[in-house]
C-alpha positions in Angstrom: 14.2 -6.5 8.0 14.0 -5.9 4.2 17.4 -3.8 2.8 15.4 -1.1 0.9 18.3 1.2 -0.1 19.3 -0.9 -2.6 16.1 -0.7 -4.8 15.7 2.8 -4.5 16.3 4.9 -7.8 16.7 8.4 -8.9 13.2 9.3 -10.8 12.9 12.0 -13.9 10.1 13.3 -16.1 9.5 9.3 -17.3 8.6 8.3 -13.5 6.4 11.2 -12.8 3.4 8.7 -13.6 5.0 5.8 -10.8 5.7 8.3 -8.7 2.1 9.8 -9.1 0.3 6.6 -8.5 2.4 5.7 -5.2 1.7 9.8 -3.5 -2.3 9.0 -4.4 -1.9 5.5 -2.8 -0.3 7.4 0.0 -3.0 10.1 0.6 -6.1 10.6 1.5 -8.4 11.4 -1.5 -7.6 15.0 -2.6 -4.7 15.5 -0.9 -2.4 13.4 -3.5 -0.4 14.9 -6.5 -0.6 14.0 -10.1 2.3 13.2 -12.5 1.6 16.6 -14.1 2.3 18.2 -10.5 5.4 16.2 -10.1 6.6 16.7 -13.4 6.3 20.1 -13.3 8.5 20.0 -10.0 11.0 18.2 -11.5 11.5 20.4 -14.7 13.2 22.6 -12.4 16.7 22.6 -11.6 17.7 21.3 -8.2 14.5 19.3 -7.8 15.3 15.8 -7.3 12.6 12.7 -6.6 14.0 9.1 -6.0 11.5 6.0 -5.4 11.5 2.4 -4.5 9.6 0.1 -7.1 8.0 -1.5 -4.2 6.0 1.7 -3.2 7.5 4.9 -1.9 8.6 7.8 -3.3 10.4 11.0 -2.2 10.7 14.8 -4.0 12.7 17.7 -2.8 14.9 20.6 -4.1 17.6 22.4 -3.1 18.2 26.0 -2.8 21.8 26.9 -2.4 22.6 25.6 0.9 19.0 24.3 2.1 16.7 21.2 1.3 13.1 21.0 1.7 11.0 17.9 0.9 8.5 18.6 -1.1 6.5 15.2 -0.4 7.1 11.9 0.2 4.9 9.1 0.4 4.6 4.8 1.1 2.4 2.6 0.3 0.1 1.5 3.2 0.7 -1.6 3.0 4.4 -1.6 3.2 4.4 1.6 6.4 6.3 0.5 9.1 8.9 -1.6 7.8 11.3 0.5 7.0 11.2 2.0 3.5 10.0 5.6 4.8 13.4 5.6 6.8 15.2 4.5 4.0 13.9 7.1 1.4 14.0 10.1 3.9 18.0 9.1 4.3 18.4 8.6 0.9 17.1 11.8 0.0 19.1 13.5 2.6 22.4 11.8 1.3 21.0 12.9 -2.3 20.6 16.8 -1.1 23.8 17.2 1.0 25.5 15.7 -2.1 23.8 18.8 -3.7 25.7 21.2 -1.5 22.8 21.4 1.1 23.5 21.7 5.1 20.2 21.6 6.6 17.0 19.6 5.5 13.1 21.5 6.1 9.7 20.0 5.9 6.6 19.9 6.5 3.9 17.5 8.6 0.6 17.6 9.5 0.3 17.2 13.4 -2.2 14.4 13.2 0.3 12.6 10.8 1.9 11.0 14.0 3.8 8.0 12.0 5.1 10.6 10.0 6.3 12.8 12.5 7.8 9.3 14.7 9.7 8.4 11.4 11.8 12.4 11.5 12.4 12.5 15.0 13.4 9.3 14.4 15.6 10.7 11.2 16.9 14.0 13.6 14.4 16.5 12.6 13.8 19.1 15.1 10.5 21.2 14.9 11.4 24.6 14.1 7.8 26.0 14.0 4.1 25.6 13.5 1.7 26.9 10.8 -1.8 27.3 12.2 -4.5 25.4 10.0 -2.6 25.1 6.9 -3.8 21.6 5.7 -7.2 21.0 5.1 -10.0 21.0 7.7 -7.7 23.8 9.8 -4.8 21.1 10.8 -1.7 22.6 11.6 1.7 22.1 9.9 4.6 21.2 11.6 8.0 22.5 10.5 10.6 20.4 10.4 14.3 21.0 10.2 17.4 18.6 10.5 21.2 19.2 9.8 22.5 17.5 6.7 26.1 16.2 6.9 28.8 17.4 4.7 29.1 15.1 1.5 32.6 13.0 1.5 35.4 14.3 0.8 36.8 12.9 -2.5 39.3 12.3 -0.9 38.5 10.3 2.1 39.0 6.3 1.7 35.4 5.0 3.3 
């Protein structure tokens, strides 16, 4: 099993055009963001995005004490071998470092990889939004509990 964590990097306004090419090569046509989308995201404070080089990419904020993914997205070619798990925990680490104690999101209910790979990360669904993606598929709401950051104090 490849060790993706250690390739995966924080992103900013220079990335926005990596980070744009991976979320098209992720969706289906029309459904991806453009780098002016995600740059636009990440002007604003508490709006973080991290990516592996390889293919994947992550973007979420913070709002006081909550996270929400905004999108995330792998490369086809590389699903299923671990780099979806390793950029969801990465970006949970990255917005309980932010202060935040509980993580939201949102999945299409056909997305069924998707939805495997949060339950697999502890996301419970909290609720459903009737037909909110295209062609009247419903929205799955996500929601998992962040731990607290490390003390600075702790030794591990």
């Amino acid at each position: 099993m490849i060790e993706w964590k250690y390739g995966i990097t924080p992103a900013d306004m220079i990335h926005a055009p990596v980070l744009a090419a991976i979320h098209r090569a992720s969706f289906p046509e029309g459904e991806s963001w453009g780098a002016d989308a995600i740059g636009l995201q990440l002007r604003f404070p508490r709006v973080f995005a991290l990516f592996h080089p390889a293919g994947g990419m992550i973007l979420a904020r913070c709002a006081v004490d909550q996270a929400e993914v905004l999108t995330m997205g792998v490369l086809p070619g590389l699903r299923a071998r671990g780099l979806g798990t390793a950029l969801l925990t990465a970006g949970m680490e990255k917005a309980a470092s932010l202060g935040a104690r509980e993580i939201f999101l949102e999945v299409s209910a056909r997305n069924r990889a998707a939805h495997a790979l949060y339950i697999k990360c502890k996301f419970t669904e909290t609720g459903r939004r009737p037909g909110y993606y295209r062609g009247g598929v419903d929205a799955l709401v996500l929601r998992a509990q962040l731990p607290p950051p490390p003390s600075p104090h702790d030794d591990g």
